[in-house]
C-alpha positions as CSV (number, residue, x, y, z in Angstrom):
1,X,-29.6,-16.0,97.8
2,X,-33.2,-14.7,98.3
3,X,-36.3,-16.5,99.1
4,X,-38.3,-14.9,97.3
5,X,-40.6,-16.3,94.2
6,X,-38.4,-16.4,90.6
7,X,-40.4,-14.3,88.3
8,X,-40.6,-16.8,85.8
9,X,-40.7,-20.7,86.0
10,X,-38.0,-22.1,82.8
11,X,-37.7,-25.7,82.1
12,X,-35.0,-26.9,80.0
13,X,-35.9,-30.6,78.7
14,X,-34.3,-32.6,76.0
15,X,-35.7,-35.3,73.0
16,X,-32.8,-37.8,73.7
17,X,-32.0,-40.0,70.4
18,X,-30.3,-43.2,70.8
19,X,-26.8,-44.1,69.4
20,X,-28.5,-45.4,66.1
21,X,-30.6,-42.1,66.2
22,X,-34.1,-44.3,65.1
23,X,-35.6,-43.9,69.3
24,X,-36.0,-41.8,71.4
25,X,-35.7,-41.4,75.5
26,X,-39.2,-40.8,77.6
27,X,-39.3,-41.3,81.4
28,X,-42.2,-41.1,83.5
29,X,-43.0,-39.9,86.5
30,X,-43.0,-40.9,89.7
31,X,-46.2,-41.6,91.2
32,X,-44.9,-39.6,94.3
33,X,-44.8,-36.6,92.6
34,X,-47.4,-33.9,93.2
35,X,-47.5,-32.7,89.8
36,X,-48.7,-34.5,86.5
37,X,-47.7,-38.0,88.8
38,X,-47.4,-40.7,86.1
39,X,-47.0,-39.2,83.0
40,X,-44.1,-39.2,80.6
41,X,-41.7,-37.0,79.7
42,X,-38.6,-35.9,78.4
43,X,-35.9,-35.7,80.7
44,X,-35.5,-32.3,82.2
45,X,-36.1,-29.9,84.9
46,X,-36.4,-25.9,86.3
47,X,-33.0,-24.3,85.9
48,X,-31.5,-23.9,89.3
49,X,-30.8,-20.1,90.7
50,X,-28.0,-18.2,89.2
51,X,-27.8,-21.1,85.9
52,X,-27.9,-20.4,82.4
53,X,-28.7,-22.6,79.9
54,X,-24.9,-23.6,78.6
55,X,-24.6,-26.6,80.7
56,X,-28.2,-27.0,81.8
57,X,-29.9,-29.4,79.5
58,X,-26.9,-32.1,80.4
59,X,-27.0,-31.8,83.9
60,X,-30.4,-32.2,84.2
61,X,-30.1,-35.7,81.5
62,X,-27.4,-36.8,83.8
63,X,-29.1,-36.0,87.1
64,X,-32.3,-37.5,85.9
65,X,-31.4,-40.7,83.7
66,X,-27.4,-40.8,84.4
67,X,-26.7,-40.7,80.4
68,X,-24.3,-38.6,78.9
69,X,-25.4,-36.6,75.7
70,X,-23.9,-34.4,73.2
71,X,-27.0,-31.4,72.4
72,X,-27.5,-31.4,68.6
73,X,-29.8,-27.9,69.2
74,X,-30.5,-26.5,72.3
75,X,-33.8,-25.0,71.3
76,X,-35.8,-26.9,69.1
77,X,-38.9,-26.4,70.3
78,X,-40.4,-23.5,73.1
79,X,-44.0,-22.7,74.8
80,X,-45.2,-20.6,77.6
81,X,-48.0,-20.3,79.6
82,X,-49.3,-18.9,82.8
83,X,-49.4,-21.2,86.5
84,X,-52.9,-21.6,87.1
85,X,-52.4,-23.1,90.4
86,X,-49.6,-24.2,93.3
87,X,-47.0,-22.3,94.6
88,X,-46.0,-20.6,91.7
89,X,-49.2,-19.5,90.3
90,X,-49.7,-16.5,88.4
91,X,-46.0,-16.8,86.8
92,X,-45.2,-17.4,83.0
93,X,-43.8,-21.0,82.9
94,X,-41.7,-21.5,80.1
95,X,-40.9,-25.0,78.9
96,X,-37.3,-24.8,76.4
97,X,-37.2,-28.6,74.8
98,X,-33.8,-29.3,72.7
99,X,-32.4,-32.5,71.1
100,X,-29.5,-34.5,71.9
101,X,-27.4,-37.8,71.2
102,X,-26.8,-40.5,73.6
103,X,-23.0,-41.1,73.8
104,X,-22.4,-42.9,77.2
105,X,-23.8,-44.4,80.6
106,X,-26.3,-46.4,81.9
107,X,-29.8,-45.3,82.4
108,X,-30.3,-44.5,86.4
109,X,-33.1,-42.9,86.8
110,X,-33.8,-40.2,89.5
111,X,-36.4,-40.6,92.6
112,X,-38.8,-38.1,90.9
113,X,-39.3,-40.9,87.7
114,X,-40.8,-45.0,88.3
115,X,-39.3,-46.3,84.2
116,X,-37.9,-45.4,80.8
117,X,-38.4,-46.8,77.6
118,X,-37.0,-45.9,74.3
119,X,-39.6,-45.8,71.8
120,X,-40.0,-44.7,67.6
121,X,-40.7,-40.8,67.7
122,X,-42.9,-41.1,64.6
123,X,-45.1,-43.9,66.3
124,X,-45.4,-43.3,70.0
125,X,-46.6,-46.0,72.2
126,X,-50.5,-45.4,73.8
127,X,-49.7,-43.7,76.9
128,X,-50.8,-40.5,78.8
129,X,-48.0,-37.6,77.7
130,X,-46.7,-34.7,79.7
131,X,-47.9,-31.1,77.2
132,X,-44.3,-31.0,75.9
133,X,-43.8,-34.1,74.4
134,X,-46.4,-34.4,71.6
135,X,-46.4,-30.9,70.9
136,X,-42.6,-30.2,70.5
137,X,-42.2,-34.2,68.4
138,X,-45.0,-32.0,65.7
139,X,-43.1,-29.0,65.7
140,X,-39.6,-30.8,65.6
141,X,-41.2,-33.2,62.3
142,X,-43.0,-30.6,60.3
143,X,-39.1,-28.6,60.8
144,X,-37.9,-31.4,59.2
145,X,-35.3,-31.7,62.3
């Protein structure tokens, strides 16, 4: 394994519909956490070393919620940009957001998130957004997905 910097920074993150498919899964984050503290999100994360993205989008839903989910697309929705700042500054981060259905467990969340709520996609509730999630919901609609 080396220690040096990965060359690009890929997040894999998934729009989680509920068993009736009418709401959707956003988590927010912890107000421990150094970056974008107490926003929401979709569930998701970086792609550990040596992963591809097979099995990554439901090992990061069950690491970070504890719900099992079937992926209905793995890539709905993509978007890139450079680091400005932190420790991997300078590299392309790359944000991969795909859809999935709830089919089992509990919500648990991880230590990096504080709640959960599952709300309409088409009317999201007044609160402050990670990038991802507004952007990819517009792309996902006007796709008709």
């Amino acid at each position: 394994m080396s220690n040096e910097r990965p060359k690009v920074v890929l997040v894999n993150r998934c729009i989680i519909f509920n068993k009736n498919g009418d709401k959707i899964l956003i988590i927010k984050r912890s107000e421990r956490e150094r970056h974008e503290s107490a926003k929401w999100e979709f569930p998701g994360g970086k792609l550990d070393e040596g992963q591809d993205l097979n099995n990554a989008l439901e090992r990061e839903v069950l690491e970070e919620t504890g719900l099992f989910i079937i992926p209905t697309s793995r890539m709905a929705y993509i978007e890139s940009q450079i680091i400005a700042s932190g420790p991997y500054q300078g590299l392309p981060y790359v944000v991969i957001v795909g859809i999935g259905k709830k089919v089992g467990g509990k919500i648990k969340l991880s230590e990096e998130h504080d709640d959960w709520k599952w709300v309409d996609p088409k009317n999201l509730p007044d609160l402050e957004y990670r990038d991802h999630v507004k952007k990819s919901l517009a792309s996902i609609e006007s796709l008709n997905i």
